[in-house]
C-alpha positions in Angstrom: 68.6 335.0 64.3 66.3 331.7 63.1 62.6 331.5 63.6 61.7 327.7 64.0 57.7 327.4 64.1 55.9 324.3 64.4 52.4 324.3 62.6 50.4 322.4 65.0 50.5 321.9 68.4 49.7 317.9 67.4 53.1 318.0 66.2 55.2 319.7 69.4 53.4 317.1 71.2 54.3 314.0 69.1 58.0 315.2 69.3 58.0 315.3 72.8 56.4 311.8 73.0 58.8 310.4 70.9 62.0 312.0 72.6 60.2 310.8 76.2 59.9 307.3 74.5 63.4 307.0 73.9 64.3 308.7 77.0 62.3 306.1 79.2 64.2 303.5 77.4 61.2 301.0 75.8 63.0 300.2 72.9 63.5 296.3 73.6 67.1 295.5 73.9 68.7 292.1 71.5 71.9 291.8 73.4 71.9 288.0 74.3 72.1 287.2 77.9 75.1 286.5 79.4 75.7 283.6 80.2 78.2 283.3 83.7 77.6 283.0 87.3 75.6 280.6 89.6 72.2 280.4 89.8 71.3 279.7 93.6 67.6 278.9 92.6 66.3 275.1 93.1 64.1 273.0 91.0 65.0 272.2 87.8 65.0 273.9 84.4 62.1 275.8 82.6 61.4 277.0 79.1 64.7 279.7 78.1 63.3 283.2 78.2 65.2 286.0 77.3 65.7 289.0 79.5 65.7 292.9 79.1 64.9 296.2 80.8 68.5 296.5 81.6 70.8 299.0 80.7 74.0 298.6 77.7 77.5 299.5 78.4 79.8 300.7 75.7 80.1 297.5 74.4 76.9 296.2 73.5 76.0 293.8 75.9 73.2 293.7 78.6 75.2 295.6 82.0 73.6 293.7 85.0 73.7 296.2 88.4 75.7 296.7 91.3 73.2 294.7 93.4 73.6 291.6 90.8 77.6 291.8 91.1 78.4 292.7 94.8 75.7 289.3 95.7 77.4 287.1 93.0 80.9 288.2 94.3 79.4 286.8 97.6 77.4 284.4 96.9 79.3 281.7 98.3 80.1 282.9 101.7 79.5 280.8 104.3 76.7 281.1 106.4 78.6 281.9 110.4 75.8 283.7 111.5 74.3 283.0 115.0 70.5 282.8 115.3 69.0 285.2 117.6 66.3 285.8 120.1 62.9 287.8 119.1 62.5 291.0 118.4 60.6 292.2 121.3 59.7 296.3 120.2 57.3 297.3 117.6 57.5 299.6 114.9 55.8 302.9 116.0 55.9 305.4 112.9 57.8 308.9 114.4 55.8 312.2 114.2 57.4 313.4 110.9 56.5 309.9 109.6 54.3 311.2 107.4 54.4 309.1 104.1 51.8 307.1 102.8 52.5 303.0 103.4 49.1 301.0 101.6 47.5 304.6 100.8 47.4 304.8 104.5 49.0 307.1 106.5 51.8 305.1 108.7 50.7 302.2 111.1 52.2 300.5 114.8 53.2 297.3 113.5 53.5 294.0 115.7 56.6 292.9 117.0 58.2 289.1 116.3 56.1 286.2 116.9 59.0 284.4 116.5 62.8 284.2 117.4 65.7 283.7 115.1 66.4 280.6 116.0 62.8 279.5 115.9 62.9 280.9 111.7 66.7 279.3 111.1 65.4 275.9 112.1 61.9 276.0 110.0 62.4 273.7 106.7 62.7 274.6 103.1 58.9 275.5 101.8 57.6 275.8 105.3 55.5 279.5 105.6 55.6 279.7 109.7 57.9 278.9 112.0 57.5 276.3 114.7 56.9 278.3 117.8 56.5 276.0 121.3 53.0 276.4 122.8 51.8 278.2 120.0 49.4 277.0 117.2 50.1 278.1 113.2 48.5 281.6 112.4 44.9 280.7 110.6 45.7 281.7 106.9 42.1 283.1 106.8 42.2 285.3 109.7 44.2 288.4 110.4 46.6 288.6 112.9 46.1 291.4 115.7 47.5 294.9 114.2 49.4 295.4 117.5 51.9 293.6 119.1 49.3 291.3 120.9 51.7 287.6 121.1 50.2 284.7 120.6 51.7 283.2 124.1 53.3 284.9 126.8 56.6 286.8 125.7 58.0 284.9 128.8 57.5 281.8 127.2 59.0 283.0 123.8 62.0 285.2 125.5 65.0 282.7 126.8 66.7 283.7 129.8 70.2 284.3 127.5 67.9 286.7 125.8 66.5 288.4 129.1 70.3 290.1 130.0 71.1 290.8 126.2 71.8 294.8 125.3 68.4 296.1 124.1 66.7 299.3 124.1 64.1 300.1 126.3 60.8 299.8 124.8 59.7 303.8 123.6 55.7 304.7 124.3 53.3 303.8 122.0 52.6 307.3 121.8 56.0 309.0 121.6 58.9 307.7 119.6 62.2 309.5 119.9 63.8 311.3 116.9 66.1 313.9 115.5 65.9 317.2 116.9 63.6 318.2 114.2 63.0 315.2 112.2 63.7 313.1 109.1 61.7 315.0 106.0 62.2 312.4 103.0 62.7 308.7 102.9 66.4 307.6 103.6 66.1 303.8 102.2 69.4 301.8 103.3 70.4 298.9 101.7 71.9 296.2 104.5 73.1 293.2 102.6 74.5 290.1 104.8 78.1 290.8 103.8 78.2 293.6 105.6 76.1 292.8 108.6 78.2 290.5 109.3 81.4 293.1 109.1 81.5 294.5 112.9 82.4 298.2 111.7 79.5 299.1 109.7 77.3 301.5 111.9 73.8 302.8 111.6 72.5 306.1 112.4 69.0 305.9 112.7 68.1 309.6 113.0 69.3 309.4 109.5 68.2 306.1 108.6 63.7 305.5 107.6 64.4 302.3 106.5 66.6 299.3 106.5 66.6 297.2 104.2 67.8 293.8 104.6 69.4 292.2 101.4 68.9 289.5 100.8 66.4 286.0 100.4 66.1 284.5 96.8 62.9 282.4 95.8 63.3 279.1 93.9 61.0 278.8 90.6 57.6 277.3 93.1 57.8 280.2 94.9 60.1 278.9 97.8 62.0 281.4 99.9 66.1 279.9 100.1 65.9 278.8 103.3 68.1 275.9 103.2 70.6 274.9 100.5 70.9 271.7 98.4 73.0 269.9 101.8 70.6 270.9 104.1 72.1 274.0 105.5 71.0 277.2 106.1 71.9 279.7 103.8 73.5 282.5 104.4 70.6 285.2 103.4 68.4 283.3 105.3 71.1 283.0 108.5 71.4 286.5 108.1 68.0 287.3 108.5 67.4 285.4 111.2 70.8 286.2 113.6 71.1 287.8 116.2 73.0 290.7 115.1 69.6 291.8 112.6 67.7 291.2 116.4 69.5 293.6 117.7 69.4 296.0 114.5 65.4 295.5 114.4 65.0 296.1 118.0 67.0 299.6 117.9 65.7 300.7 114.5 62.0 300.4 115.9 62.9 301.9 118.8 64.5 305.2 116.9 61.2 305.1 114.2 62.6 303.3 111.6 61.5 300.2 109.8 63.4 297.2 108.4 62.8 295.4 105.6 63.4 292.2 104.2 64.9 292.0 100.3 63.4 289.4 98.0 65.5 289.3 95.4 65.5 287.1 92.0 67.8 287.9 89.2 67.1 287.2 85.4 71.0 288.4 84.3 71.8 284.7 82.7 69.1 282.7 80.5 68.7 280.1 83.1 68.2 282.5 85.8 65.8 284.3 83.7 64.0 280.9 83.2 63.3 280.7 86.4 62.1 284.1 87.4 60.1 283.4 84.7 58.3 280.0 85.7 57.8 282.0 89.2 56.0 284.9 87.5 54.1 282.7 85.3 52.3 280.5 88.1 49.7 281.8 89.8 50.0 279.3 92.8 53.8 279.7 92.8 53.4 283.6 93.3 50.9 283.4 96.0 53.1 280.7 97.8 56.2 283.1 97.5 54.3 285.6 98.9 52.4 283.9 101.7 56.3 283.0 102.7 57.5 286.5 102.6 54.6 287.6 104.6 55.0 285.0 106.7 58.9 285.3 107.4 58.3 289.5 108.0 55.4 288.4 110.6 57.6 285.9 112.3 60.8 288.5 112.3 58.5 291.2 113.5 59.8 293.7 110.6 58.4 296.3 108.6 57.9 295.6 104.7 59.6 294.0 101.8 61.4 295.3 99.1 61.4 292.8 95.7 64.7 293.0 93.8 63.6 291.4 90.3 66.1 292.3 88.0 65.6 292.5 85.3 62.3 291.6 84.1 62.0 288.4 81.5 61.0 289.7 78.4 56.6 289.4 78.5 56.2 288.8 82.0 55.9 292.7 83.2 52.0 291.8 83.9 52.7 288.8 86.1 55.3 291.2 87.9 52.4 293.5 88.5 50.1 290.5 89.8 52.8 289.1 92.1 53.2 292.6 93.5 49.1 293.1 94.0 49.4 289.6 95.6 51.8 290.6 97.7 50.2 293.9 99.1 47.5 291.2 99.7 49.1 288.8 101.7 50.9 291.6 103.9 47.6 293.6 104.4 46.0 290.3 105.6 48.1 290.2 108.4 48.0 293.7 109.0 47.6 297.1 107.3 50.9 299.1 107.4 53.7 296.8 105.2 56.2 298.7 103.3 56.2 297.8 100.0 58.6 298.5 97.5 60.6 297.3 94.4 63.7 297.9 92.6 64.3 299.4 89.1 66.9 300.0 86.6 67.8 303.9 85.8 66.1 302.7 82.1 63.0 301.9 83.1 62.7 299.2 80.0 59.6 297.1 80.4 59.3 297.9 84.5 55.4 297.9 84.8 56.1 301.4 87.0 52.3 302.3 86.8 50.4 299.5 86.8 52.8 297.8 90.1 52.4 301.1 92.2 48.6 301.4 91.0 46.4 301.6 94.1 47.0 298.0 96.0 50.2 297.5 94.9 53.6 299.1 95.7 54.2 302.1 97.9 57.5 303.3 96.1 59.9 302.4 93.3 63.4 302.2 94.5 65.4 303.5 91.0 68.9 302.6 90.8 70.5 305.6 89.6 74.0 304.0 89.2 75.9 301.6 86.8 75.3 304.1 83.8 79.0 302.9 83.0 80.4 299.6 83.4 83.4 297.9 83.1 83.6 297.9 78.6 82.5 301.5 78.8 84.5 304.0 77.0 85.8 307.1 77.7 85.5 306.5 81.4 83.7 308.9 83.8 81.0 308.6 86.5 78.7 305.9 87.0 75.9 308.2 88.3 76.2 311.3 86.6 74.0 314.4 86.8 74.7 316.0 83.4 76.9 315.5 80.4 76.0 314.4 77.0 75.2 310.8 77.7 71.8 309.4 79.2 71.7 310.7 83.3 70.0 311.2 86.1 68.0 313.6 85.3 66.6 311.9 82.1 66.2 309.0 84.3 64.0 311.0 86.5 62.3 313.0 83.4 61.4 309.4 82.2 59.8 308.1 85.8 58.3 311.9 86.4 56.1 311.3 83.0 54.8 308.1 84.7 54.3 308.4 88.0 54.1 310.7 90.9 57.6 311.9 92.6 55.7 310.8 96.0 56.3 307.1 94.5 59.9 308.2 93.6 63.2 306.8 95.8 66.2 307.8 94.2 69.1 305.1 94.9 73.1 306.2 95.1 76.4 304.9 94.9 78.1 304.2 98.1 81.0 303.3 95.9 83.1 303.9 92.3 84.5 302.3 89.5 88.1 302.1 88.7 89.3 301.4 84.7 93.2 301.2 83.0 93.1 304.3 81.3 95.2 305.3 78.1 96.0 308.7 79.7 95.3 310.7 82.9 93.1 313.1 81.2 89.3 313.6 82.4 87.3 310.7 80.6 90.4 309.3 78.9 89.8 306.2 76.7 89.2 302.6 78.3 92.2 299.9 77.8 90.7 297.5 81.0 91.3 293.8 79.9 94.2 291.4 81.0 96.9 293.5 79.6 96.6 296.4 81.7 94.1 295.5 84.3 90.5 295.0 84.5 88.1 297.4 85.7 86.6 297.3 89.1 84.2 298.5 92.0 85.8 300.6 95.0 83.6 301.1 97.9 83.3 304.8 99.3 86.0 304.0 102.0 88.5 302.2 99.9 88.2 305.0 97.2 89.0 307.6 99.8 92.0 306.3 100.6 93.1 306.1 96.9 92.0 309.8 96.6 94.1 310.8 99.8 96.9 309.0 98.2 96.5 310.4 94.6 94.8 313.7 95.2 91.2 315.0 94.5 90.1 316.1 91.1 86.1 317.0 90.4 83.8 317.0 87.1 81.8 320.1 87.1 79.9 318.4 84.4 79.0 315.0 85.5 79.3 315.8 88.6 81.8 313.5 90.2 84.9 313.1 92.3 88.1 311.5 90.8 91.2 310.8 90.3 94.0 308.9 88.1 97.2 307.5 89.1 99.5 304.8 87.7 99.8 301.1 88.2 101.7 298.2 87.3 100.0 295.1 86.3 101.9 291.8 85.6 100.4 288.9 84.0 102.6 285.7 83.0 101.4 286.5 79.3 102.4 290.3 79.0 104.8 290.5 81.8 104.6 293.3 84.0 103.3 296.9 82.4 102.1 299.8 83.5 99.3 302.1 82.7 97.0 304.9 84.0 94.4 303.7 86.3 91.2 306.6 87.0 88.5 306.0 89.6 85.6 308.1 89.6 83.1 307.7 92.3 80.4 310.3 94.3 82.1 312.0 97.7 80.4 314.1 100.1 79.9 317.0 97.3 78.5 314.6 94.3 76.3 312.8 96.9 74.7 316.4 97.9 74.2 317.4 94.4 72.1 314.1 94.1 70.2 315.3 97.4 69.8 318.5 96.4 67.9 316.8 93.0 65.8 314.9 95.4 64.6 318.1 97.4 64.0 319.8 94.1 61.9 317.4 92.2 60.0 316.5 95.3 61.1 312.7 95.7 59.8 310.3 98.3 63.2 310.0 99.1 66.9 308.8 98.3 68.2 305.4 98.6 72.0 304.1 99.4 73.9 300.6 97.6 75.0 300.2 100.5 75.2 300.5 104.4 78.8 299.9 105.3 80.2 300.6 102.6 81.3 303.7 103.7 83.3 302.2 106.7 84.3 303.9 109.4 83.9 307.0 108.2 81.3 309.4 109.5 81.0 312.0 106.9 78.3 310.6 104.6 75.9 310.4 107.6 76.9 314.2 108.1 75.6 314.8 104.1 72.4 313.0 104.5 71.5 315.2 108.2 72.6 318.3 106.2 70.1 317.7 103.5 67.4 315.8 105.2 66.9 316.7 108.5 65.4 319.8 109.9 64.8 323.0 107.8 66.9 322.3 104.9 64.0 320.6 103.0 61.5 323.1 104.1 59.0 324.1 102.1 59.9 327.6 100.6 56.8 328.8 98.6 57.9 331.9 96.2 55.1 333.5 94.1 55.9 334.4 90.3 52.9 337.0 89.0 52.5 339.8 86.4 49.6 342.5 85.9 48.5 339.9 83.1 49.6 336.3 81.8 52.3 337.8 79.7 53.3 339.7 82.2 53.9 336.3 84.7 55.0 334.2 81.9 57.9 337.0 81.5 58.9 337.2 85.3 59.1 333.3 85.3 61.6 333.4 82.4 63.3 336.6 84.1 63.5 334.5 87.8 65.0 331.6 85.8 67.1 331.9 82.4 70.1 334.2 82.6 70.6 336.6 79.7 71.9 335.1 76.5 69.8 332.4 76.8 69.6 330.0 73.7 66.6 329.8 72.9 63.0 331.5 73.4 59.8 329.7 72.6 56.6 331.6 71.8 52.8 330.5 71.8 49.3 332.8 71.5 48.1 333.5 75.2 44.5 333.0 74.1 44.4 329.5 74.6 47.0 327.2 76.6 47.6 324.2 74.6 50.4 325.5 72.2 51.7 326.9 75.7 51.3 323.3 77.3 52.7 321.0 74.6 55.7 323.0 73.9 57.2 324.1 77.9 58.8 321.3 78.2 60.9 321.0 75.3 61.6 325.1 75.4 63.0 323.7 78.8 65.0 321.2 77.5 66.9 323.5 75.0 67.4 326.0 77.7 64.9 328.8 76.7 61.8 329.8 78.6 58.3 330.1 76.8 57.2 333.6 76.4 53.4 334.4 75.8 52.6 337.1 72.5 49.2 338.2 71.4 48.3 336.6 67.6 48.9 340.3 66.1 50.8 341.4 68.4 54.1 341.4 71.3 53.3 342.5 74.7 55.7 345.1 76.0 56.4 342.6 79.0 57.3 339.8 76.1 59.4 342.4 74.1 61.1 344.1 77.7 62.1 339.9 78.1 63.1 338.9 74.3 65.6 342.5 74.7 67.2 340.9 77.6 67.9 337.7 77.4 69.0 338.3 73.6 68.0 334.5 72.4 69.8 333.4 69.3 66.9 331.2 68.1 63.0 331.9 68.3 60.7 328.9 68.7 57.0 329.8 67.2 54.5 327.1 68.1 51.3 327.0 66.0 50.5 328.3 62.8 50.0 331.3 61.6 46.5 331.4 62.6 47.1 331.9 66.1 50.6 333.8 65.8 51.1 335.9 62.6 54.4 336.1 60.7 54.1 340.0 61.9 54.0 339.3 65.1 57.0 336.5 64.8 59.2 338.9 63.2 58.3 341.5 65.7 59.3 338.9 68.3 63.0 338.4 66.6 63.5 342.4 66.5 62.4 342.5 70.0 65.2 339.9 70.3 67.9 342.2 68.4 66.4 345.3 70.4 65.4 346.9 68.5 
């Protein structure tokens, strides 16, 4: 039996600073950029600017997200989009609607003032779209907060558009829904790849929010409407076809919103050079978001969600300005905008309480994957729930400490990550390169198939499905060889785990990378109704009490730590600050905090140290407030004796 104590209570709560510090991930990281990939922005070069905020794989250098890779991999597709009409139902929020959107409760939002083709045919740097027989919104007036057209729908509506398959506009009053309703946020990422691919599905009953990935901005605050020949872009096609019509039309007429995705990267200097001239200018940050306002007005969506990943290095307070602007811009047309923005699992130099301060953003959208990449090594999940490295739930220790869980979307992977392995053994060592095969993403569908193939394995630990199976790889320099290959990747039991955190720590919701990724399979819409709809998530309230404070601090620790329990922490019940500072970090090591009397140990303290039978006692504060007597008594209540 040892007997840690910590003198002061000063100290217990400088420890847990520092180990919340390093948790949160502020340290600033000095990994150069890399330097590979296009950059679609426009507009000439700007002062280099390094980057950080962004998590390091195995290797050392800066590991830029899933969102970052899937868009580069297609950021060349051609744009074969076909504009569509106007989205002719509003957004009405559904009964269990309930979460706050501007500090407000949820709003009716207009519906399109203009059509898809109207928005594909407006020029580069142009805020509204050219709408026949209608004049250009006054920029110091607010639009009506109802769907209230500026000329007769008739007039806007082409006859093609009149017999196209739409749903029937719902009553303002009554919106249909699930049997018993949605409970948490369910954020859905739609990026153009994949609404162009005619088997991805939505199930709205299931579905809050859509959200449409994605426009970039050029450094002047620009939206990429058009690219260098003239031609739409394929974001911007995207956002204006017809198939996103017909998506906004039956999301708002199920409850759900869709949102547009504003995203600018800073993963290569030059990219980060311009994210950084953006953020810098005042008058290029209000024009971006005059644009975005405009281009959500014109669509008749529901919000935007800003992708700026990673932050350049000293421009976290222009971030926070361009998001205060943009709460601006969106509440000047009218009150009841989503807004949202993206962050690493590290939260690095994210301004997370300063950008969701009142008038700013509604909810942080953490992306709680790519804690491995391709260097990393040994292999294992990408999103995992325990284990010894960094996971989600320090990720969400490090965001709880900041802000309120009501702020909190936690994002998951719709897909895996494949690497040549030196042996089939759980987390075997990484040999991904040229020789034996690089390392790769696998979408949920794709990596079902391997597992059917292969067979299913789980890790109890991190909490992930896998599996490992060999491979030949030929190159023209080492000839054909073969090695292991292991994918690991979250199926219908890692993703509820993940859910199950969500419900427990109280989230605003959980998020998916991405819609369609799971294919035609229907089960992962089946894991989000389990967990999200109807009396799953609700609320249970379970009182914990004693005859005294010792007493309840006992049946907490009896209702929640197993005997043979690690660790027990002790502080004086007189006062509460000893008690305070040191809870969390008894819960970290896997003890509970027990309250004693400075002379003496309650018989509901001793009745709790005989059963759980810790190894190690924990005193906090000196021996002024909790005598050596009374810790020894405390270890002999621990021995039983």
């Amino acid at each position: 039996m040892t007997i840690d104590r910590h003198p002061t209570r000063h100290r217990a709560l400088l420890a847990i600073a520092l180990v919340g510090l390093a948790a949160s991930g502020v340290s600033p990281l000095t990994t150069p950029l890399r330097a590979a990939g296009p950059d679609p922005a426009l507009g000439g070069a700007a002062p280099t600017v390094e980057a950080q905020s962004a998590p390091t794989d195995d290797a050392g250098g800066i590991l830029p997200t899933v969102h970052y890779e899937d868009w580069l991999a297609h950021a060349n597709d051609p744009n074969e989009f076909t504009p569509g009409g106007r989205v002719v139902i509003p957004f009405r929020p559904a009964a269990h609607d309930v979460r706050e959107v501007g500090g407000l409760v949820p709003l009716s939002l207009p519906a399109g003032r203009a059509s898809g083709r109207e928005m594909a045919a407006s020029r580069q740097g142009v805020r509204w779209a050219e709408v026949p027989g209608a004049a250009v919104p006054d920029a110091s007036a607010k639009l009506p907060p109802v769907d209230q057209p500026l000329v007769d729908p008739a007039a806007v509506i082409e006859a093609e558009e009149s017999s196209a398959s739409i749903p029937a506009s719902p009553s303002p009053s009554v919106v249909p829904t699930a049997s018993t309703g949605l409970q948490r946020e369910v954020f859905g990422f739609l990026p153009y790849w994949e609404l162009s691919d005619s088997t991805t599905t939505l199930d709205y009953d299931v579905l809050s929010t859509v959200a449409y990935f994605g426009v970039g901005s050029d450094k002047y605050g620009n939206l990429l409407k058009q690219g260098s020949t003239g031609a739409v872009t394929t974001g911007w096609g995207g956002w204006t076809s017809s198939k996103l019509t017909d998506i906004i039309n039956a999301a708002h007429g199920r409850g759900a919103r869709v949102v547009l995705t504003v995203q600018m990267f800073a993963w290569t200097t030059s990219q980060a050079a311009t994210q950084a001239a953006l953020l810098g200018s005042p008058s290029a940050r209000l024009n971006l978001a005059k644009q975005v306002a405009a281009a959500i007005r014109d669509r008749g969506a529901d919000g935007v969600n800003l992708d700026f990943e990673p932050i350049a290095t000293g421009y976290d307070d222009e971030f926070t300005a361009f998001v205060r602007t943009m709460r601006a811009e969106l509440d000047a047309i009218a009150k009841g905008y989503q807004l949202t923005f993206d962050t690493t699992g590290w939260i690095g130099n994210f301004p997370i309480e300063s950008a969701t301060a009142p008038g700013g953003a509604d909810a942080i959208f953490i992306m709680g994957y790519d804690y491995r990449g391709s260097g990393s090594s040994p292999v294992g999940s990408i999103a995992p729930l325990g284990g010894p490295l960094y996971d989600i739930g320090d990720t969400l220790d490090a965001y709880l400490a900041r802000v309120p869980a009501s702020k909190l979307i936690l994002g998951v992977p719709y897909y895996g990550r494949a690497w040549s392995t030196v042996s089939s053994a759980l987390g075997a060592a990484n040999q991904s390169g040229l020789k034996f095969g690089y390392s790769s993403t696998s979408v949920y569908g794709t990596a079902m198939g391997l597992i059917a193939e292969h067979g299913r394995r789980y890790d109890a630990v991190e909490q992930v499905a896998w599996t490992a199976y060999q491979r030949e790889n030929c190159t023209t320099q080492y000839g054909c060889v073969t090695s292991w290959r292991q994918l690991y990747f979250d199926d219908v039991q890692a993703l509820s785990a993940k859910y199950d955190l969500v419900n427990r720590r109280g989230l605003r919701g959980v998020g998916l990378w991405a819609l369609g990724y799971e294919g035609t399979r229907p089960e992962l819409y089946g894991a989000l109704r389990a967990k999200f709809v109807g009396p799953t998530v609700s609320v249970v309230v379970t009182r914990l009490a004693g005859a005294d404070r010792y007493a309840t601090a006992a049946a907490v620790s009896a209702s929640t730590f197993a005997a043979g329990a690690p660790v027990a922490y002790v502080a004086t019940g007189l006062d509460f600050p000893d008690a305070l500072a040191g809870a969390v970090a008894a819960g970290r090591a896997g003890g509970p905090l027990l309250l004693v009397r400075p002379a003496a140990v309650p018989p509901a303290t001793a009745a709790e140290l005989k059963r759980l039978k810790p190894t190690r006692i924990v005193v906090l504060g000196g021996s002024g407030v909790v005598t050596e007597a009374t810790a020894v008594a405390a270890a002999s209540a621990a021995r039983g004796l």
